[in-house]
KOLBAMI-471028 format. One line per 10 residues: number of its first residue (from 1); their letters; for each residue x, y, z of C-alpha. Coordinates in Angstrom, 3 decimals, padded with zeros to 6 digits. Layout:
NUM) a) X Y Z ~ ...;
//
This chain:
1) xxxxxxxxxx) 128.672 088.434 101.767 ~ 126.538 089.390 104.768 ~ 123.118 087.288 104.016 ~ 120.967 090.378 104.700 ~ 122.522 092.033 101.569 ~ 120.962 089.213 099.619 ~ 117.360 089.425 100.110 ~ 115.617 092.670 101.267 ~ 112.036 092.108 102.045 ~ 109.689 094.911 101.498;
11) xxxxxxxxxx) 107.628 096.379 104.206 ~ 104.356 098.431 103.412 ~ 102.164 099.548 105.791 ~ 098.544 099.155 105.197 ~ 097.171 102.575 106.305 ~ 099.936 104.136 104.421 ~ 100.990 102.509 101.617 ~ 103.164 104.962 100.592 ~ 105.667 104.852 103.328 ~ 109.695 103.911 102.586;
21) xxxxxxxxxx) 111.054 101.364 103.971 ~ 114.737 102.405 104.183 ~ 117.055 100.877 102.357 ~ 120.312 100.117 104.187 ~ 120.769 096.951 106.410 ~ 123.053 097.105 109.216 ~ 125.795 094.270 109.921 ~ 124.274 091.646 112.156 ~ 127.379 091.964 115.035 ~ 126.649 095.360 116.044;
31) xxxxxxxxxx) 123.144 096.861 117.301 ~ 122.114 099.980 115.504 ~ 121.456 103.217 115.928 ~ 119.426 105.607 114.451 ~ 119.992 108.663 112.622 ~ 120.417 110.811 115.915 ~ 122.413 108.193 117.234 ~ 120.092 106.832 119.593 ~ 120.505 102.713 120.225 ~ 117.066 100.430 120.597;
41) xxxxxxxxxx) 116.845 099.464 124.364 ~ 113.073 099.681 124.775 ~ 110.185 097.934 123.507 ~ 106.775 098.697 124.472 ~ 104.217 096.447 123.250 ~ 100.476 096.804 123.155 ~ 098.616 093.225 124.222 ~ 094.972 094.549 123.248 ~ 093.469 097.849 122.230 ~ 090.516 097.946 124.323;
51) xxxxxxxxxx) 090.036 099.253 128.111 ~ 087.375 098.773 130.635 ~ 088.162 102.806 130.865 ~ 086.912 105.872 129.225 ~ 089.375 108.226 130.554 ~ 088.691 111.364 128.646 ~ 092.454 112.375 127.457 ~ 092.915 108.672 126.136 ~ 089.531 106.600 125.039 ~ 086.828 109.535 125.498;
61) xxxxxxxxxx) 083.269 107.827 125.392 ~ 081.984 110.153 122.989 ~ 084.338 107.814 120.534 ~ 084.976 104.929 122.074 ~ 081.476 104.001 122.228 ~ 079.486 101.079 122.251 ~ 079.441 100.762 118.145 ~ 083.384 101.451 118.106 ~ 084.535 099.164 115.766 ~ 087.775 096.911 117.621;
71) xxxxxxxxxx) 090.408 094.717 116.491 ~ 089.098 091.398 115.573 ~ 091.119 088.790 118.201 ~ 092.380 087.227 114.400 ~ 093.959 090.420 114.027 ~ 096.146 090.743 117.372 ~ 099.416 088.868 117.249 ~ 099.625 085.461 119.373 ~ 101.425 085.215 122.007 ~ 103.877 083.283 120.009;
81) xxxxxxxxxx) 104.101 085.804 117.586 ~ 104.459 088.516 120.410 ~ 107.685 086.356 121.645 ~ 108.881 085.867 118.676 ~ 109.150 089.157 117.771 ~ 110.236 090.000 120.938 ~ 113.371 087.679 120.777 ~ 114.608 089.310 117.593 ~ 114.145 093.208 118.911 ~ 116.613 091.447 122.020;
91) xxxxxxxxxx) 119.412 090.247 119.770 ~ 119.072 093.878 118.433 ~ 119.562 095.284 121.638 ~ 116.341 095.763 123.809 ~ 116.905 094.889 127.401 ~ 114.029 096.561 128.630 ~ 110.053 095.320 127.753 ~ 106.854 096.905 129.094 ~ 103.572 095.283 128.389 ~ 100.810 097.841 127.975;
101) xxxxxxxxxx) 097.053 098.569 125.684 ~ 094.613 099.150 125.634 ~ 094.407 097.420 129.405 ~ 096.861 094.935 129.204 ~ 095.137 092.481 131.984 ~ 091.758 092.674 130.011 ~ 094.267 090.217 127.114 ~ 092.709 086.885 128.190 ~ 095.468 084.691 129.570 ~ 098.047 087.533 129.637;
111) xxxxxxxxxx) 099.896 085.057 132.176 ~ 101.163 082.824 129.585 ~ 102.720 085.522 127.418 ~ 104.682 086.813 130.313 ~ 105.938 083.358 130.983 ~ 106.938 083.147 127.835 ~ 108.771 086.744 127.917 ~ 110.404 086.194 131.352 ~ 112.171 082.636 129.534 ~ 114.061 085.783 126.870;
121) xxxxxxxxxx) 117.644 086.135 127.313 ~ 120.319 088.893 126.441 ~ 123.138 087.833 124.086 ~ 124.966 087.522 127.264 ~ 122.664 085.870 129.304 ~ 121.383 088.544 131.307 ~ 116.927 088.399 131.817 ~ 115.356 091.052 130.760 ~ 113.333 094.161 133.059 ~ 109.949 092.932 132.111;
131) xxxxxxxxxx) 107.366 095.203 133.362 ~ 103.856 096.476 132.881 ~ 101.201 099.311 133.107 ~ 098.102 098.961 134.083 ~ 094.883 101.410 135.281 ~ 095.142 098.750 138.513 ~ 090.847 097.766 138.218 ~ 091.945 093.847 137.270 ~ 095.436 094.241 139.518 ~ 094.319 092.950 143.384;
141) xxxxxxxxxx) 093.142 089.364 141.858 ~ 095.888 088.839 139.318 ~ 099.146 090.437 141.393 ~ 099.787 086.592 142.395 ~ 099.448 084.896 139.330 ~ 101.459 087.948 137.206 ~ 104.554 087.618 139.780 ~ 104.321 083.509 139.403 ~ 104.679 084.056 135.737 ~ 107.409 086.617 135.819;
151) xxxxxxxxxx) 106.389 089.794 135.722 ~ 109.100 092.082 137.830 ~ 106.944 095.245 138.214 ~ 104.226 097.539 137.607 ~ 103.247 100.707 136.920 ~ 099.471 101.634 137.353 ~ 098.305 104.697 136.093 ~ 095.979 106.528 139.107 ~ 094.541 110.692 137.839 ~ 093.461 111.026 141.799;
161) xxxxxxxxxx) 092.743 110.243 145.056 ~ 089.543 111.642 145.462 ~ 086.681 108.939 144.578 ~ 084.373 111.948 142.689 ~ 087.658 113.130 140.626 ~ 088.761 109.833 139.854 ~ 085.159 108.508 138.701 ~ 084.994 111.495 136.726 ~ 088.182 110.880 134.890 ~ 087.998 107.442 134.127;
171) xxxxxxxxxx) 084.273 107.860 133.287 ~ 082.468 104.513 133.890 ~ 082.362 105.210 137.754 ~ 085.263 103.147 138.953 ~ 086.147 103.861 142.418 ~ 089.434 104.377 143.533 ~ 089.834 102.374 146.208 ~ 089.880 099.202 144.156 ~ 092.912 100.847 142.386 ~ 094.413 101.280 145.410;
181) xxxxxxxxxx) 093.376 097.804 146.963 ~ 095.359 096.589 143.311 ~ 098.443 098.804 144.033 ~ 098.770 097.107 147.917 ~ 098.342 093.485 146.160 ~ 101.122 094.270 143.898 ~ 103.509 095.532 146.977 ~ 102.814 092.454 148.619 ~ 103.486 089.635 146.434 ~ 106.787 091.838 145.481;
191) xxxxxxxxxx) 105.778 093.166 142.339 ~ 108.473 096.389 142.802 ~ 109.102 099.078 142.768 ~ 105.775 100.129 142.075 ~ 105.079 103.127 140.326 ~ 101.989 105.214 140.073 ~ 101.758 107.792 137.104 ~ 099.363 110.629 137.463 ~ 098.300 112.581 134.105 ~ 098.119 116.126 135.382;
201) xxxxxxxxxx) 095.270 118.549 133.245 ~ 094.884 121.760 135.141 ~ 091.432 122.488 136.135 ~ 090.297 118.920 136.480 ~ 092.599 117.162 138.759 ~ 095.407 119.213 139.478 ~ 094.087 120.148 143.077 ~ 095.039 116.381 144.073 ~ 098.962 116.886 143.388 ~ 099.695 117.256 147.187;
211) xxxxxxxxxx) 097.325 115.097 148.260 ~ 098.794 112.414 145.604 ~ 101.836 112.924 147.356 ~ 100.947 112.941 150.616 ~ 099.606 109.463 150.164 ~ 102.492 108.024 148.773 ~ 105.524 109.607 150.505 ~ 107.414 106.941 152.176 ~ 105.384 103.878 150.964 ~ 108.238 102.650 148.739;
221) xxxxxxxxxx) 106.019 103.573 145.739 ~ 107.693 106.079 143.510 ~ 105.002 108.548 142.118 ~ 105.224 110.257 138.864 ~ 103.142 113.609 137.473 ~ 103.126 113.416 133.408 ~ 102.158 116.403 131.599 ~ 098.627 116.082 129.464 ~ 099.810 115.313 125.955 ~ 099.024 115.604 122.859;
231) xxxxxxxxxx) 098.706 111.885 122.198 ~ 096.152 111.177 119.198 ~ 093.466 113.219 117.606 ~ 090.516 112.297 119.831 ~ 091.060 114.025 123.326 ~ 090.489 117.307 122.010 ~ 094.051 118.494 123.566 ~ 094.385 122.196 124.681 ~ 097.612 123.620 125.563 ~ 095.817 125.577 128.227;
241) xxxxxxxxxx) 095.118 122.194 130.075 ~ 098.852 121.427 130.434 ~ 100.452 122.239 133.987 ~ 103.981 122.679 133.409 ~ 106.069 120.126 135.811 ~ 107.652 122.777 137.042 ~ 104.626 124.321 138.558 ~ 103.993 120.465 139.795 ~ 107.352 120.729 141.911 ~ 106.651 124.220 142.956;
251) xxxxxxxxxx) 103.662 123.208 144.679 ~ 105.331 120.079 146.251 ~ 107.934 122.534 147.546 ~ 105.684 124.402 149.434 ~ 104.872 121.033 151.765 ~ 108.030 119.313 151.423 ~ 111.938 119.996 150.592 ~ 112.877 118.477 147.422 ~ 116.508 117.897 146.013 ~ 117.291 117.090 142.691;
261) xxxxxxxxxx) 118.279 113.371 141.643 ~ 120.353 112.170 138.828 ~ 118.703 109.727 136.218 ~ 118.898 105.857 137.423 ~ 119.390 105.067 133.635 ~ 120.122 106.513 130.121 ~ 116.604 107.218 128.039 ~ 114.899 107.787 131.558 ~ 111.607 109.759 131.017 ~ 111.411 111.384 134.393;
271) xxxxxxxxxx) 112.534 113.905 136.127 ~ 113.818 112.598 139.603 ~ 113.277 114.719 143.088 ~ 113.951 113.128 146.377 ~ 112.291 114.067 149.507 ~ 114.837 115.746 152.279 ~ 115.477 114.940 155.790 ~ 115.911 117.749 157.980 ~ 119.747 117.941 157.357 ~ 118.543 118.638 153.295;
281) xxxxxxxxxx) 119.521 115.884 152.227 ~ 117.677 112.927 150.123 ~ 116.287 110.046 152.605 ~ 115.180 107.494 150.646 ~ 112.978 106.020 153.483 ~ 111.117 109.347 152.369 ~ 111.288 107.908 148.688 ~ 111.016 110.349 145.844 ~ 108.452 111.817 142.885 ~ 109.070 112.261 139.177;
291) xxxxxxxxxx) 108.295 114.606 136.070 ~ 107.366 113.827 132.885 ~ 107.848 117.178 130.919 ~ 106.907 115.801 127.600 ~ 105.461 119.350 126.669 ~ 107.164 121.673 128.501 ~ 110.926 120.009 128.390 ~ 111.100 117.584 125.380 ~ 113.228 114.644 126.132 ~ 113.753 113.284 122.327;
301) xxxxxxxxxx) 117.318 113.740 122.541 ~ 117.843 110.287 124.258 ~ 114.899 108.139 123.288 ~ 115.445 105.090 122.809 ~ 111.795 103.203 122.643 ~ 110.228 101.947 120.220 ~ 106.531 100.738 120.029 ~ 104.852 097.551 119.066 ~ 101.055 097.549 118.647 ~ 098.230 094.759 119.324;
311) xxxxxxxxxx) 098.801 093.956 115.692 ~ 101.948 094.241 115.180 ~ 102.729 097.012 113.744 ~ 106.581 099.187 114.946 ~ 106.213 102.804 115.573 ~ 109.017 104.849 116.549 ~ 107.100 107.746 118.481 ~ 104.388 107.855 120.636 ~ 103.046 110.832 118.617 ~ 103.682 108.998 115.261;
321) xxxxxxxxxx) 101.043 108.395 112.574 ~ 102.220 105.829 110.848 ~ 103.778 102.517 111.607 ~ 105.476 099.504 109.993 ~ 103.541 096.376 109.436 ~ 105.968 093.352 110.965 ~ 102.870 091.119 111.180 ~ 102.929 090.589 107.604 ~ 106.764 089.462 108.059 ~ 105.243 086.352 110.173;
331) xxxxxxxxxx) 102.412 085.697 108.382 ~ 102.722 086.380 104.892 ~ 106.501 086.387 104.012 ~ 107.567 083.432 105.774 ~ 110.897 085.629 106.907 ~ 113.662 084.189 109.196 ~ 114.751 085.521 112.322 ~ 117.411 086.774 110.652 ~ 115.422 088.756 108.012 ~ 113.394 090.268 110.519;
341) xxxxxxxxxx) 116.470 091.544 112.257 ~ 117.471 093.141 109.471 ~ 114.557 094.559 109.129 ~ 114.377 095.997 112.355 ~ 118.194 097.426 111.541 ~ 116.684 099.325 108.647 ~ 113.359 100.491 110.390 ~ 115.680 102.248 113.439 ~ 118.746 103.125 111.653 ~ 116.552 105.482 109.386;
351) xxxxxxxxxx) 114.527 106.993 112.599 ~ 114.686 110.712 112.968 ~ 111.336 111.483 115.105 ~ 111.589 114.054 117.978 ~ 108.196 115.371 117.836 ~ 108.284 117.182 121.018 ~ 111.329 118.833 120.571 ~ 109.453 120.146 117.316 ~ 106.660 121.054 118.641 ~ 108.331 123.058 121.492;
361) xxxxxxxxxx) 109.567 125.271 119.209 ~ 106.258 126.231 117.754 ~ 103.734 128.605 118.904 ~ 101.267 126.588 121.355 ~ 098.329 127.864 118.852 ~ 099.705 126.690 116.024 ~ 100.090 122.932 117.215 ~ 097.240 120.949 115.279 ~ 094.827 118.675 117.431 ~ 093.756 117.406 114.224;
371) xxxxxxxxxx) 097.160 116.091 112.939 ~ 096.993 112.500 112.184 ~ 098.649 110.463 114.964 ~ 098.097 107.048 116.296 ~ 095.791 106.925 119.353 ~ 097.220 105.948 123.235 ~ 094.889 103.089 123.201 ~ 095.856 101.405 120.652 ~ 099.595 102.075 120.754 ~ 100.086 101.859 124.511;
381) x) 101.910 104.756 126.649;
//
């Protein structure tokens, strides 16, 4: 008898007590998939749920304010915990990990828990693509000591080139030319590819498209435009302020031929355009932009991330409101390894979220900014 039949712990979420946990446990040899038939190959995990930013379509001040009430550090999972954890959602089948917040470099000693991560193995031996995002304030002093411990790459998250535009957006009047000054650290101690991921919200920042390109084109960094999403219930998301990416590559076209690439792997987010030589075809010495279409062009269809907050709680969506407590698996219910794998099994095998491809098939007006979903900050993009 498969030892997971024998003892099925129950998993109850504090915020909503109600939630099932379902019931089925899937056999240990195979990884699972969930009820779209999507496998687990991604987990993002949340280090801390605080940021030295106030960027208004993710921690606006007006909430996130100086009486804002944060995790308590007993709250947040260990960095043993975190690897832990992490181990078991690799024998399931994640080969891919992204630390993120919150600011993930703000986690005090955020070194040691990468060292610890870069140690994982596959079943079969293989290391896993450990990577991170960052808004790039902390990234010039720590590039060196984050590619010592492990860390393969980066992504930093840049709304701008333009110092008024970008002090505007992140709203405590950080200029952007210590973001930059982060991003040339991280390109020289090999932290690559680098990518920089630019939230688009027409009216604010979408002037500095081109110019975002400009800056970038044949660096070697691979630039990204996401669409302004719907993430949480605090940005006070209109569909109004969404640029659809297709308006973003129109406008690149105008400076620069594009051609279209093919995904570099299954459950890839972007959108891939290369920049042309003269004969029209891609030169990657030119390098290439991406789309996130999250709005416009839902991509649920081959998701395959899941989520892991600061304490410890799984979410299968970005836009979910609700998530499973594993903390309590560690901490209260003394399980195994092997329990929590089987937990894990249960938690994806019964996944059926595809909130964007919902919620393109709605009426933009009739898409509620009030609907309860967990917040960017504390679940990490």
């Amino acid at each position: 008898m498969d030892p997971m039949s024998e003892r099925v712990i129950p998993l109850v979420d504090q915020r909503h007590p109600s939630l099932p946990l379902p019931a089925a446990v899937a056999a240990m040899g195979e990884h699972p998939l969930d009820r779209l038939q999507r496998p687990l190959h991604d987990l993002r995990i949340s280090v801390t749920d605080r940021c030295n930013f106030r960027c208004n379509y993710c921690m606006p001040k007006e909430v996130f304010d100086k009486d804002y009430a944060y995790l308590p550090h007993s709250a947040l999972l260990s960095f043993e915990e975190i690897t832990r954890l992490a181990s078991v959602f690799v024998q399931r089948g994640v080969r891919k990990i992204r630390l993120t917040g919150g600011e993930p470099l703000l986690r005090k000693n955020i070194e040691i828990l990468i060292e610890q991560l870069a140690a994982l193995r596959t079943p079969d031996g293989q290391p896993l693509d450990l990577t991170l995002t960052t808004n790039g304030s902390l990234l010039a002093r720590k590039a060196q000591s984050l590619k010592d411990a492990g860390l393969q790459r980066v992504t930093v998250s840049l709304d701008g080139l333009e110092d008024a535009v970008f002090r505007r957006m992140n709203d405590v009047d950080f200029p952007v030319a210590e973001v930059l000054d982060g991003i040339e650290a991280a390109k020289a101690v090999g932290l690559g590819p680098i990518k920089v991921n630019m939230v688009v919200k027409r009216g604010t920042n979408d002037h500095e498209i081109v110019p975002m390109a400009r800056h970038f084109r044949g660096t070697g960094v691979v630039l990204r435009f996401i669409e302004y999403m719907d993430v949480g219930a605090t940005n006070g998301w209109r569909m109004d302020e969404v640029l659809p990416s297709a308006q973003v590559i129109e406008r690149l076209q105008t400076e620069w031929p594009l051609v279209a690439l093919q995904h570099s792997a299954t459950g890839e987010t972007a959108e891939r355009w290369g920049y042309a030589n003269a004969q029209g075809q891609y030169d990657p010495a030119l390098g290439e932009v991406g789309v996130i279409s999250s709005v416009t062009q839902a991509f649920c269809g081959d998701c395959n991330r899941a989520r892991l907050s600061t304490e410890g709680r799984l979410y299968l969506c970005l836009f979910a409101g609700q998530g499973y407590d594993l903390r309590q698996l560690l901490r209260e219910k003394g399980a195994s390894d092997t329990e929590i794998a089987g937990v894990i099994d249960a938690i994806w095998q019964g996944r059926g979220d595809r909130y964007s491809q919902l919620r393109s098939a709605l009426p933009p007006d009739t898409v509620s900014a009030s609907a309860r979903r967990v917040e960017m900050s504390y679940i990490g993009g």
